[in-house]
Backbone bond lengths (Angstrom), bond angles and torsions (degrees), N, CA, C in turn:
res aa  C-N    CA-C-N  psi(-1)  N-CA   C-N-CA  omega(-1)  CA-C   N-CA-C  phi
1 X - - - 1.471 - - 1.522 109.49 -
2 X 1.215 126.59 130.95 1.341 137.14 -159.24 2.069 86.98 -79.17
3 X 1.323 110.37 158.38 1.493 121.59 -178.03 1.336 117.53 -79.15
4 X 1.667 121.51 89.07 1.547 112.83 -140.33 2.238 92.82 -123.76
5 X 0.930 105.58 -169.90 1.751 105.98 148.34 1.687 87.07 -165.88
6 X 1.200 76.10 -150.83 1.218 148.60 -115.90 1.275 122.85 -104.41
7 X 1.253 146.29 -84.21 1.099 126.96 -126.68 1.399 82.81 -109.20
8 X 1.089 112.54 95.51 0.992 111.22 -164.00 1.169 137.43 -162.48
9 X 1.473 144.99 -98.67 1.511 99.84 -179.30 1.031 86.47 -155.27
10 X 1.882 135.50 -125.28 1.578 110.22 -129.09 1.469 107.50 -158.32
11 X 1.288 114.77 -147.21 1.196 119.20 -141.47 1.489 134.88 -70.72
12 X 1.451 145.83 -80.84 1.018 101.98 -99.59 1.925 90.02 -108.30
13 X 1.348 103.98 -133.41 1.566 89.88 178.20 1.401 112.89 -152.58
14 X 1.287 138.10 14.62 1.243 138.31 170.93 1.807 100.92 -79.47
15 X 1.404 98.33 162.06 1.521 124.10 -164.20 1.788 80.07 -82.51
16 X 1.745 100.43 157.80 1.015 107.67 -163.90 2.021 94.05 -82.21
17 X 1.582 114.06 158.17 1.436 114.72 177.74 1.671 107.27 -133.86
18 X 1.424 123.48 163.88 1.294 122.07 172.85 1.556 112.66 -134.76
19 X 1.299 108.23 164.39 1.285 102.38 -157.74 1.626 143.92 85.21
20 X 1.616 95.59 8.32 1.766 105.54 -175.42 1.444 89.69 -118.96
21 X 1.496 121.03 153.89 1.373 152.03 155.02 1.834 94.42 -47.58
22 X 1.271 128.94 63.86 1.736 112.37 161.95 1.280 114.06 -77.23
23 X 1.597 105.04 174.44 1.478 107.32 -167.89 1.587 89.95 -154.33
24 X 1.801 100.73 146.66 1.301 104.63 -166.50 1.736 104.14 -103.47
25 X 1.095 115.02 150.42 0.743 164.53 152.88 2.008 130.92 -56.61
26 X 1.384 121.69 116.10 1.616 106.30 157.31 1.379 108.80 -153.59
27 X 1.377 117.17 158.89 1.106 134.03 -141.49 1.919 94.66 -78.90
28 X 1.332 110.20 154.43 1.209 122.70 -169.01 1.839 94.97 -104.75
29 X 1.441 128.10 88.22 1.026 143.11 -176.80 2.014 105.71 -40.24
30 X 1.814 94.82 -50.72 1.340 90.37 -173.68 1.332 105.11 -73.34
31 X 0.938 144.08 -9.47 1.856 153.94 -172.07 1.250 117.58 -100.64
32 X 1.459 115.37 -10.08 1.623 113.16 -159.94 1.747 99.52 -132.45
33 X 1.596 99.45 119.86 1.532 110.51 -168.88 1.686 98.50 -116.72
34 X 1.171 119.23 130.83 1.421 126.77 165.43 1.600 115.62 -108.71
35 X 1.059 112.39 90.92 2.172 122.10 179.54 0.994 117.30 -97.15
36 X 1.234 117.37 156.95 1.740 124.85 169.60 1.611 88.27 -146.62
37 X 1.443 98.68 178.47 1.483 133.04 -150.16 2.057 99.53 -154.62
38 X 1.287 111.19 136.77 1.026 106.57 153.94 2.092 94.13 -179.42
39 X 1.963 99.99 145.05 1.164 134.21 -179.18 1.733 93.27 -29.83
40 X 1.131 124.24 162.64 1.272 142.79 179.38 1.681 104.47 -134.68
41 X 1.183 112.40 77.70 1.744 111.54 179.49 1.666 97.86 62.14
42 X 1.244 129.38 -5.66 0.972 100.72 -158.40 1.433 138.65 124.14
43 X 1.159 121.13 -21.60 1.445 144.02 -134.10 1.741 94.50 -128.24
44 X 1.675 100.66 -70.98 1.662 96.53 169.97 1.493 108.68 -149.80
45 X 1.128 114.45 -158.27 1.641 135.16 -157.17 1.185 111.39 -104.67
46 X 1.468 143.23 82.80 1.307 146.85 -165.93 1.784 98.80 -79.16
47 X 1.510 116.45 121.74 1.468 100.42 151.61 1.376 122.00 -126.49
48 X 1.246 120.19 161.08 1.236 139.13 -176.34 1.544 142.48 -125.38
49 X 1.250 136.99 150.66 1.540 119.75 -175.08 1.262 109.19 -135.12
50 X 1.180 130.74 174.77 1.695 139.33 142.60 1.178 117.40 -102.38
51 X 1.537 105.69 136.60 1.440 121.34 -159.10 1.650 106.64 -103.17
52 X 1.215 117.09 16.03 1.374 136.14 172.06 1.361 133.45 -144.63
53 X 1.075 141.81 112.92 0.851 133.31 -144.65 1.336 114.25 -169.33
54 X 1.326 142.31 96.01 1.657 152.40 153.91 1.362 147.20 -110.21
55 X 1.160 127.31 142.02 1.295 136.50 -179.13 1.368 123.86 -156.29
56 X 1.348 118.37 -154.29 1.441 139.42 -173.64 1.663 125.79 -169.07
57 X 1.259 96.91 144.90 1.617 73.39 -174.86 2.269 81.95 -137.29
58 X 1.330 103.99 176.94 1.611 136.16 146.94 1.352 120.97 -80.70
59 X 1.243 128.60 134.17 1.583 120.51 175.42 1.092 93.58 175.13
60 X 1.477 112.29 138.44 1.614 139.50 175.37 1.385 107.32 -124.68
61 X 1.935 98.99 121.95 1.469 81.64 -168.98 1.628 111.44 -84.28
62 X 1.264 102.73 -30.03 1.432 116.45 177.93 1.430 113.23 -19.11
63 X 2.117 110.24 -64.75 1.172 114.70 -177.22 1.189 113.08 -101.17
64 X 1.132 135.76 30.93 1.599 136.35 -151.89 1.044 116.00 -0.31
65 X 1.768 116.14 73.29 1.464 107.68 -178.18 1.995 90.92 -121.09
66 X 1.224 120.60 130.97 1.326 138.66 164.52 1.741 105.73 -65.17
67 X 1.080 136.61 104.71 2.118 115.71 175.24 1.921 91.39 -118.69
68 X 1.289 108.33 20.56 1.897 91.26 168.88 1.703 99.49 177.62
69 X 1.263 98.13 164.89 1.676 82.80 -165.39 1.814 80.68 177.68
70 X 1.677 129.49 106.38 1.431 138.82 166.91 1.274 100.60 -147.09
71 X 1.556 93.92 123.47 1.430 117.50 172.97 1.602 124.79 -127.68
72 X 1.298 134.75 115.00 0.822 151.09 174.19 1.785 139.39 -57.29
73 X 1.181 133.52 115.18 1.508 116.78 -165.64 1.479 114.64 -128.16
74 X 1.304 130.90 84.55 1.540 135.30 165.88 1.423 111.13 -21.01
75 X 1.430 134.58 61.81 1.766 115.77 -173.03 1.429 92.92 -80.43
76 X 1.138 148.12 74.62 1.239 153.02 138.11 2.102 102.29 -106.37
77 X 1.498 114.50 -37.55 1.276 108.95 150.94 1.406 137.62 -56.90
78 X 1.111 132.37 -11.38 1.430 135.24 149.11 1.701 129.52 6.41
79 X 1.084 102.12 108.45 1.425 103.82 -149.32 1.424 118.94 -125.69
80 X 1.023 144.40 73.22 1.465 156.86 -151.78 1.389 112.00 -95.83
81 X 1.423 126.52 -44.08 1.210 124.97 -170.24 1.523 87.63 109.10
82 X 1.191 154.79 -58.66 1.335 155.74 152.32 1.628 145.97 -23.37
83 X 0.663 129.55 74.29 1.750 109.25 -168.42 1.254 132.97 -81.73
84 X 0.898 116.11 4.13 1.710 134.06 157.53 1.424 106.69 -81.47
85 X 1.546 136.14 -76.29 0.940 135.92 145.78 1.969 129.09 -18.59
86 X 1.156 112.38 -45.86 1.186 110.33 170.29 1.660 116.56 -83.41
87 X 1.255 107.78 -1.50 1.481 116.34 176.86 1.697 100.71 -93.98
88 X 1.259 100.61 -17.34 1.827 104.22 -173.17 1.364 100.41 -76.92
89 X 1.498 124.03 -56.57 1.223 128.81 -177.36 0.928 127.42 -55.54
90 X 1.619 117.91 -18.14 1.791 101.33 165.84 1.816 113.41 -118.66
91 X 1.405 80.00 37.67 1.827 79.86 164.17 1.556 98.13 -108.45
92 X 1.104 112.22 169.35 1.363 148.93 179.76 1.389 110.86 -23.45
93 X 1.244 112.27 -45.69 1.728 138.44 167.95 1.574 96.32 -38.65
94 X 1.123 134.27 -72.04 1.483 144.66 -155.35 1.742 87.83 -128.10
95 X 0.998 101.09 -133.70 2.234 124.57 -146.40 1.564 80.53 -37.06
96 X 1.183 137.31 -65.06 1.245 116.51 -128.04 1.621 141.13 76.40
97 X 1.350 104.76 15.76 1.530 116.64 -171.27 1.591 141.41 -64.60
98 X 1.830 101.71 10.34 1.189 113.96 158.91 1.204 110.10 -94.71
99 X 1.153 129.88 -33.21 1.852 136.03 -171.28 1.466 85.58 -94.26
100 X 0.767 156.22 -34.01 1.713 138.59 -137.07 1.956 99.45 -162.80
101 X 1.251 112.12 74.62 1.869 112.77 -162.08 1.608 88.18 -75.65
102 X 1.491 121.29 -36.49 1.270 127.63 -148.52 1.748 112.84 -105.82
103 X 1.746 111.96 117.21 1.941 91.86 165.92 1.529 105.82 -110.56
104 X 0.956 106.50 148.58 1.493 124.18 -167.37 1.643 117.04 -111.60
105 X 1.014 115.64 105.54 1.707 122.84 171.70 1.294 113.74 -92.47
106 X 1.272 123.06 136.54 1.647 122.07 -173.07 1.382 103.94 -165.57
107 X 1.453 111.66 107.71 1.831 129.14 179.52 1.365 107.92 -57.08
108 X 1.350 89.87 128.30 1.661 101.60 157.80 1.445 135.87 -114.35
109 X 1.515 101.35 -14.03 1.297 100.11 176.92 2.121 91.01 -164.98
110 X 1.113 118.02 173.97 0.940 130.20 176.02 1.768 116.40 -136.65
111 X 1.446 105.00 169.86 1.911 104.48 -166.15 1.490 100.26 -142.61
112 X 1.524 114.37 92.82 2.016 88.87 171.89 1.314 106.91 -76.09
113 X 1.482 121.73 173.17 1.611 134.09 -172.52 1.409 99.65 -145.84
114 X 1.905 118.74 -36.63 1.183 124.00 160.89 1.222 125.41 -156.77
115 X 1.265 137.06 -158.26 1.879 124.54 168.91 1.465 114.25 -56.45
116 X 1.570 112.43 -14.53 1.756 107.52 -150.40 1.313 77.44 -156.38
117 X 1.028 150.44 21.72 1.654 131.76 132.49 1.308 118.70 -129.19
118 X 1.683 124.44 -163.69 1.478 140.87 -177.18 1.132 99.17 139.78
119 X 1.660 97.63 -167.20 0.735 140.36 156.35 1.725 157.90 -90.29
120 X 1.676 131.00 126.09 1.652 90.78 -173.04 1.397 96.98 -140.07
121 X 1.809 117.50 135.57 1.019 107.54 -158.71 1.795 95.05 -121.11
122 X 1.843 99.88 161.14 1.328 100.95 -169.02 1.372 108.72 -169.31
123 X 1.552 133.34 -160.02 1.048 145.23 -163.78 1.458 132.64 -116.76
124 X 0.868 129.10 87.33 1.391 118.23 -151.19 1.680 119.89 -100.49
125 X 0.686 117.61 126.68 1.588 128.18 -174.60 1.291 108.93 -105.91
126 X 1.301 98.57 111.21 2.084 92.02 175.19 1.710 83.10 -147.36
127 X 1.683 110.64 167.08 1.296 114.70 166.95 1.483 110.23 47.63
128 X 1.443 134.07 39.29 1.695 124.70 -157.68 1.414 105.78 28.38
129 X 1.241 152.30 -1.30 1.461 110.39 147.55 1.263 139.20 -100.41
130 X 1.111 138.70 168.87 1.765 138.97 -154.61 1.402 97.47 -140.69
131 X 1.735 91.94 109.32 1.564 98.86 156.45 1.727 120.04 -139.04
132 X 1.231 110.04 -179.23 1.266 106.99 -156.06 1.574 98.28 -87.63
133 X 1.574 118.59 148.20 1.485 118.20 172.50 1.273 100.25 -145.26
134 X 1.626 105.83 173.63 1.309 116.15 172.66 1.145 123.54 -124.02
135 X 1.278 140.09 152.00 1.505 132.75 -167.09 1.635 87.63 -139.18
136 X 1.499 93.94 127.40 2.003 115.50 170.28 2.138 96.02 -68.25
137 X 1.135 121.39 141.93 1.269 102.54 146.74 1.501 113.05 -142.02
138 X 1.527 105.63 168.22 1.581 111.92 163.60 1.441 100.76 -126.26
139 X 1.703 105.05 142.52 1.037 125.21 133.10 1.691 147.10 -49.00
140 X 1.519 109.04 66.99 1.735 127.42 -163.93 1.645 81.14 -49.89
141 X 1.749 121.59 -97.52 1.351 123.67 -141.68 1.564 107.06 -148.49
142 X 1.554 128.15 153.52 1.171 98.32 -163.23 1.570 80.67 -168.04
143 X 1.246 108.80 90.52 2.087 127.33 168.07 1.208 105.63 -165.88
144 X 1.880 109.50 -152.47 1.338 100.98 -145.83 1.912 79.90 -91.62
145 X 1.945 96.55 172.48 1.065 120.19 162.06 1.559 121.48 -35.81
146 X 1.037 148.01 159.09 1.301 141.84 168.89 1.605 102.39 -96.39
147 X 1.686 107.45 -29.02 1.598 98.84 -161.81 1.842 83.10 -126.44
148 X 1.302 117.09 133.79 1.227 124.29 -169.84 1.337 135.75 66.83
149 X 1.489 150.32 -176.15 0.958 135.06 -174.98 2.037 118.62 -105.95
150 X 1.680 94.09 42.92 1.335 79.70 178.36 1.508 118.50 -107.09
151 X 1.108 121.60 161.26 1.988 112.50 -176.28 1.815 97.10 -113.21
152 X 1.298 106.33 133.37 1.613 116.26 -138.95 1.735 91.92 -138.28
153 X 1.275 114.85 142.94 1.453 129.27 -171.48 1.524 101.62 -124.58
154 X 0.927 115.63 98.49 1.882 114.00 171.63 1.457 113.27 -105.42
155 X 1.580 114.03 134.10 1.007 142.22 178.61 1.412 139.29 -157.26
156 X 1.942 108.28 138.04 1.513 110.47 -169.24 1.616 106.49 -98.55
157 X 1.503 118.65 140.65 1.355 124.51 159.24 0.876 124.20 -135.56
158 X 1.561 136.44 138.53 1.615 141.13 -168.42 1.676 88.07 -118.97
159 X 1.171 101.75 164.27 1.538 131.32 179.19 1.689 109.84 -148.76
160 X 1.257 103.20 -154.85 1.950 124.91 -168.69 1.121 98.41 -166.60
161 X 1.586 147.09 88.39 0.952 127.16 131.20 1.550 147.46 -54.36
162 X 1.433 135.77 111.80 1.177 115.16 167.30 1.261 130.30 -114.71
163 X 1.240 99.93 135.84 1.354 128.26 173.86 1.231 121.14 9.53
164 X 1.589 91.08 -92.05 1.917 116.17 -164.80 1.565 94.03 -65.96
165 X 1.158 142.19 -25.55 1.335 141.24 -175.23 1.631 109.73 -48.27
166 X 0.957 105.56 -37.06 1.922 130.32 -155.31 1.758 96.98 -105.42
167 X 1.323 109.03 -17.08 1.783 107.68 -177.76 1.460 116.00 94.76
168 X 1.981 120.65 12.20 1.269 123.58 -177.27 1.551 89.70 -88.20
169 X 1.420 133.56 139.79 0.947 143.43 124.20 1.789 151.81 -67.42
170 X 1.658 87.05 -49.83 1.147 102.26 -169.70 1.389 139.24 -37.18
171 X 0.999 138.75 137.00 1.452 145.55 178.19 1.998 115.80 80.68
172 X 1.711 95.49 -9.58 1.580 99.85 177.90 1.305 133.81 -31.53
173 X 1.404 104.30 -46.26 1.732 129.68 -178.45 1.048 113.75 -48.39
174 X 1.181 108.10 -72.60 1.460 140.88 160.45 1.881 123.87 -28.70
175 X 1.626 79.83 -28.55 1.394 87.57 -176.14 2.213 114.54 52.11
176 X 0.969 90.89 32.37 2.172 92.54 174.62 1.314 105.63 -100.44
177 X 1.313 111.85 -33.61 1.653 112.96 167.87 1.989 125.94 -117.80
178 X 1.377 101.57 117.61 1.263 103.93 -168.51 1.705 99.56 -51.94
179 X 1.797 105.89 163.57 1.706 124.75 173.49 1.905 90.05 -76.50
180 X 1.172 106.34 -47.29 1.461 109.60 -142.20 2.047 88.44 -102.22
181 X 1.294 96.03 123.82 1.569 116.55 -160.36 1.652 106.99 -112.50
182 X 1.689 134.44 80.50 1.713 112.31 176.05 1.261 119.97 -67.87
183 X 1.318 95.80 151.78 1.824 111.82 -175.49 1.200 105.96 -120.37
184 X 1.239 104.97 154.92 1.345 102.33 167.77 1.850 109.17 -164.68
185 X 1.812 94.16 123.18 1.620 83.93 -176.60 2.029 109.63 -132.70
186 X 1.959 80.00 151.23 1.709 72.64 -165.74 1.508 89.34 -102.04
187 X 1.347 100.88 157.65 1.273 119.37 -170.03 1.659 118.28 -123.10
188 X 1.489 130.50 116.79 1.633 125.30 141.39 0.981 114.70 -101.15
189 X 1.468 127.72 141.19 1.746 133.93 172.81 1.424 97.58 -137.15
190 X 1.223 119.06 140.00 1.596 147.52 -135.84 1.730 89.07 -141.34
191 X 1.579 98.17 100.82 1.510 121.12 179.66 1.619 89.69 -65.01
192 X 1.755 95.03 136.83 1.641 109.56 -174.25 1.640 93.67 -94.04
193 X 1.582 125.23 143.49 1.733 118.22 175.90 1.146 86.85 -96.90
194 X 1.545 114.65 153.26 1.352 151.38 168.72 1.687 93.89 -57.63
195 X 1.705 93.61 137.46 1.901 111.64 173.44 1.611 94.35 -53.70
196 X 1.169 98.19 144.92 1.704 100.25 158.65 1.423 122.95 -80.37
C-alpha cells in the first residue's frame, strides 16, 4: 500500500470522464466521520475523530465518473475522549493546529476496480506539507433519503497515513507511537439540485 492518509476526504472511484451532465455533491457534516487508531505504548488501541469536517465532491451516477472531490478537516477538533491527550495532538508533536488549523484533501485522479469500489487518488496537505495518498473506497448506498427529501450517496474509505511523511516525529524512537497511522472515514454527501 503506497504511504497515504487520511484525514481526509472521499469518495467515489471511477476514472475521471467528460462530457456527462454531473452533479455536485457535499458532504453531510452530521453523517460524515473521519477516525484514526493508533497503538498506545503498546498496551491498547487509542481511537480518535474530527468533529468537523467538510467538502464537496463531482459525481455522475449514471456513468460513475468522480471529475473533483475537496475535502476539508478542522484538526483543531480532535477528539479522543481525553483532554490532555487531545491537547497533545494538536501541538507541534502531531497536527500542528496553531500553524496548520486546516488539512486539505484534493483529487487528482481516480481508479475503478469495480461498480462499488477503487480507488481515489490526491493531495494531501496536513502540517503545511502536501503529499500524495490513496484512499481504498466502497460504494455503501446511493438513492433517495428515507427521511426527507434529500438523495444521499454513502460511502466507506480507509487509508495509511504516515507520520514522518507530514514532519510528525514524535515518539518514533521509542517506538510507543507507530509512523504508519489507519484511517478510516465514513462518508454521506447530499446531491445538490440544479437552480431552476
Amino acid at each position: 500500500m503506497k504511504p497515504l492518509i487520511g484525514v481526509v476526504a472521499l469518495c467515489l472511484w471511477l476514472a475521471p470522464a467528460t462530457g456527462y451532465a454531473e452533479n455536485r455533491w457535499r458532504l453531510d457534516p452530521d453523517h460524515t466521520t473521519v477516525m484514526f487508531e493508533a497503538p498506545h505504548i503498546g498496551y491498547a488501541r487509542i481511537f480518535g475523530f474530527f468533529q468537523r469536517v467538510q467538502g464537496e465532491l463531482i459525481f455522475d451516477e449514471t456513468t460513475r465518473s468522480l471529475t473533483s472531490l475537496r475535502v476539508k478537516v478542522d484538526v483543531d477538533s480532535v477528539f479522543t475522549n481525553d483532554v490532555k491527550r487531545d491537547r497533545h495532538l494538536r501541538s507541534a508533536d502531531f497536527l500542528d493546529a496553531n500553524s496548520h488549523p486546516v488539512a486539505e484533501f484534493v483529487m487528482t485522479d481516480a481508479d475503478p476496480m469495480s461498480d462499488r469500489t477503487g480507488q481515489i487518488i490526491g493531495d494531501l496537505t496536513l502540517r503545511g506539507v502536501t503529499r500524495q495518498v490513496t484512499l481504498d473506497v466502497t460504494l455503501n448506498r446511493i438513492g433517495p433519503y428515507p427521511f426527507g427529501t434529500n438523495y444521499v450517496l454513502g460511502a466507506s474509505l480507509t487509508t495509511i497515513i504516515k507520520r514522518s511523511d507530514f514532519g510528525s516525529t514524535y515518539a518514533l524512537q521509542e517506538g510507543w507511537i507507530p509512523d504508519e497511522i489507519p484511517v478510516r472515514i465514513e462518508v454521506e454527501a447530499i446531491r445538490e439540485e440544479p437552480a431552476p
